[in-house]
Z-matrix of the N, CA and C atoms (Angstrom, degrees):
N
C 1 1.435
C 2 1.527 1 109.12
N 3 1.302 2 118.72 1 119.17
C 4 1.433 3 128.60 2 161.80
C 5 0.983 4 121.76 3 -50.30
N 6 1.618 5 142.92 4 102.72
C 7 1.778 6 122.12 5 157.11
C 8 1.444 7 125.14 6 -83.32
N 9 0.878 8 127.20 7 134.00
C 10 1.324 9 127.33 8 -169.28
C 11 1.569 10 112.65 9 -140.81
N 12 1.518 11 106.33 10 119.29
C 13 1.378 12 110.17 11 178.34
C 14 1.646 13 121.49 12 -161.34
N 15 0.690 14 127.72 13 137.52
C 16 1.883 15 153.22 14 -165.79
C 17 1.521 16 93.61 15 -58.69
N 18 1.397 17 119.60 16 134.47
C 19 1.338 18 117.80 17 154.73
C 20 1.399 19 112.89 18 -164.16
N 21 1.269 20 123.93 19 153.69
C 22 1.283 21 123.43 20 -137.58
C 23 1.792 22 86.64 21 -103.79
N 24 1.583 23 85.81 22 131.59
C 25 2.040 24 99.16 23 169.24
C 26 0.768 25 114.27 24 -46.40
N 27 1.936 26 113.72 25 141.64
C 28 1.159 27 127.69 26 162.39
C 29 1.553 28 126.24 27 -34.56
N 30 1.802 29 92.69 28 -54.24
C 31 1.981 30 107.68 29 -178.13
C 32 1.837 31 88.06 30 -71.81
N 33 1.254 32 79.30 31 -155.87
C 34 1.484 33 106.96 32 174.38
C 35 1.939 34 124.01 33 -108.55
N 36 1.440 35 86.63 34 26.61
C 37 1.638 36 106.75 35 -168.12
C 38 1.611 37 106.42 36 -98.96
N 39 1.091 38 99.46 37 42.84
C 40 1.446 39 103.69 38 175.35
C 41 1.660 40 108.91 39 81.45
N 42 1.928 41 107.59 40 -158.14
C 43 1.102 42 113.50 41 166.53
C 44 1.460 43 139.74 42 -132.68
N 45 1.262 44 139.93 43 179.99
C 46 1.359 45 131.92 44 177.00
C 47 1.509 46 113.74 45 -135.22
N 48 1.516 47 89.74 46 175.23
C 49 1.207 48 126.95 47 -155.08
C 50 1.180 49 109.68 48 -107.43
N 51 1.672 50 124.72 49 89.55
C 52 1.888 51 110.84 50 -167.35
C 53 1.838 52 91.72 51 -103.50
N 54 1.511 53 104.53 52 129.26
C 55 1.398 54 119.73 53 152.18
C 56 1.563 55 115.75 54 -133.61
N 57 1.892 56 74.69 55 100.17
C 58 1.851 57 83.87 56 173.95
C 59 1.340 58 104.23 57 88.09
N 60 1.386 59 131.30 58 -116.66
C 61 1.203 60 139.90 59 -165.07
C 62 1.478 61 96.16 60 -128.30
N 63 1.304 62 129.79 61 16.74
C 64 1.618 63 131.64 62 176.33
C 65 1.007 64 110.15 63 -108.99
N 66 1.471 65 127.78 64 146.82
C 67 1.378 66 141.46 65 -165.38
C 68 1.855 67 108.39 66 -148.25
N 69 1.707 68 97.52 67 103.07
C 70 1.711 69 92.63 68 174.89
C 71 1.288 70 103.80 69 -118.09
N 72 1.067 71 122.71 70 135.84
C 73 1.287 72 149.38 71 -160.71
C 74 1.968 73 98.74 72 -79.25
N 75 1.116 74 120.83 73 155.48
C 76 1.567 75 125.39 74 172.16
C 77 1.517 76 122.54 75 -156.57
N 78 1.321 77 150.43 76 122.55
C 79 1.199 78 146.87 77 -147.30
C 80 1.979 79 95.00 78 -89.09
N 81 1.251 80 127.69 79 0.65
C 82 1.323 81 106.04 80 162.24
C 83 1.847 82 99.81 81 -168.99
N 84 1.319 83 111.95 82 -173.29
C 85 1.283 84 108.35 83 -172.70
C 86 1.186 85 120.27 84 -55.89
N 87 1.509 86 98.26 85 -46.32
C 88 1.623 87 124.45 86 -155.46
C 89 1.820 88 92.07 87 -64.05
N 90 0.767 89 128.67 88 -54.12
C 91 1.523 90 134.90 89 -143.83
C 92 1.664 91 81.52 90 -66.22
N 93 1.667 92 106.51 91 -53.21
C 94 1.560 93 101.70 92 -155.13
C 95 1.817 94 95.33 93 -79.51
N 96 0.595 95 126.56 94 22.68
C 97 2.053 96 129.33 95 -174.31
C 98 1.610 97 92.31 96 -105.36
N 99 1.632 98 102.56 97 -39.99
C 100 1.579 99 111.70 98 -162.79
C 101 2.163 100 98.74 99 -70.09
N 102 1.443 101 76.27 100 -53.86
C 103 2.029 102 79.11 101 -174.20
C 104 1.602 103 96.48 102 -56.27
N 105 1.071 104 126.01 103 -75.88
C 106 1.326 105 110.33 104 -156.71
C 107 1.593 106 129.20 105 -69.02
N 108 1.643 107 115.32 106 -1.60
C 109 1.641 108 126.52 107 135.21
C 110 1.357 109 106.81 108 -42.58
N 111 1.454 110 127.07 109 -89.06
C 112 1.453 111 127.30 110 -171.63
C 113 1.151 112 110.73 111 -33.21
N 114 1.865 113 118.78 112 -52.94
C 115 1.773 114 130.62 113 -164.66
C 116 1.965 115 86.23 114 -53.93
N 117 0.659 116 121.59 115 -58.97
C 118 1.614 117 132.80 116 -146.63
C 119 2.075 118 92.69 117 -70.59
N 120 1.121 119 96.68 118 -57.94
C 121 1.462 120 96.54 119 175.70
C 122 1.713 121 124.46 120 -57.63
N 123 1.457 122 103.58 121 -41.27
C 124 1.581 123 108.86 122 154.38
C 125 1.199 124 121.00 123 -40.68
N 126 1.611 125 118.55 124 -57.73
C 127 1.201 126 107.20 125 -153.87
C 128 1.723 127 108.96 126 -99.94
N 129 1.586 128 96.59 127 -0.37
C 130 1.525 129 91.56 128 -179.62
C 131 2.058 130 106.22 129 -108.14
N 132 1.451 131 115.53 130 23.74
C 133 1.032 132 150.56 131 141.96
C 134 2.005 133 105.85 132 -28.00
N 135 1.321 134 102.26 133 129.06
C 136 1.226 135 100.37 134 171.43
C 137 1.775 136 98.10 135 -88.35
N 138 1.539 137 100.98 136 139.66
C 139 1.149 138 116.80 137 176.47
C 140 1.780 139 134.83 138 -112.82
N 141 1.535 140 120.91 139 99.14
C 142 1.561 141 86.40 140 -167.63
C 143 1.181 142 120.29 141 -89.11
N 144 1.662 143 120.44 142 160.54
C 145 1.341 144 125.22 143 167.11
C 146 1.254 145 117.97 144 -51.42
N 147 1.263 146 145.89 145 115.88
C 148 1.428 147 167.48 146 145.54
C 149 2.163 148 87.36 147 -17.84
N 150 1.410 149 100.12 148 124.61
C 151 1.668 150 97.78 149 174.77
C 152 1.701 151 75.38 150 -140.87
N 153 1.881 152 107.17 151 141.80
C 154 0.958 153 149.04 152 -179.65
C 155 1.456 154 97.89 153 -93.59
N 156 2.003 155 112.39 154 130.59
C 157 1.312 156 107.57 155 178.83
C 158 1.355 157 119.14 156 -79.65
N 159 1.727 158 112.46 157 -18.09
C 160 1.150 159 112.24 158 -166.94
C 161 1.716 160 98.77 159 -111.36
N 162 1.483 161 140.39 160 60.41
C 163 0.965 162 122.99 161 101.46
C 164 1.694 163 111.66 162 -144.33
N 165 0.888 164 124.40 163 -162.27
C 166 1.604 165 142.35 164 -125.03
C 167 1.821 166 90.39 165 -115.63
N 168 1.531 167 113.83 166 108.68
C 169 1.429 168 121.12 167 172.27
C 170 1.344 169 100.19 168 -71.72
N 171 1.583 170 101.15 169 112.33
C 172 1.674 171 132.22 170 146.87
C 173 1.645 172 102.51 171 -9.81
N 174 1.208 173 116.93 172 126.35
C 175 1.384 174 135.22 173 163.83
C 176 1.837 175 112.37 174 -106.88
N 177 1.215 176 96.98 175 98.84
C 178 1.962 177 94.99 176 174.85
C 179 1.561 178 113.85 177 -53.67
N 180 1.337 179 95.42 178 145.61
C 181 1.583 180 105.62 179 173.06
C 182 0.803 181 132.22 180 -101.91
């Protein structure tokens, strides 16, 4: 599970964006409110499983 949340810089250089152990830097709120809308919509994105033509999708038992 990703956490992801906004918190305002130490300096006075604006704020960031911590996911997890990552830290992106942003020159004002708005910008970083904006990335982590999109981040959140990405990842809560329906995703499909990648199926290979050349072999045979697994049937559960």
């Amino acid at each position: 599970m990703v956490l992801i949340s906004i918190e305002e810089a130490d300096t006075n250089a604006g704020w960031l964006v911590v996911m997890n152990v990552w830290r992106v830097r942003f020159r004002s709120y708005a910008e970083a409110d904006a990335f982590v809308k999109r981040l959140k919509d990405r990842i809560n994105a329906p995703h499909p499983l990648p199926i290979s033509l050349n072999r045979p999708v697994a049937k559960p038992s």
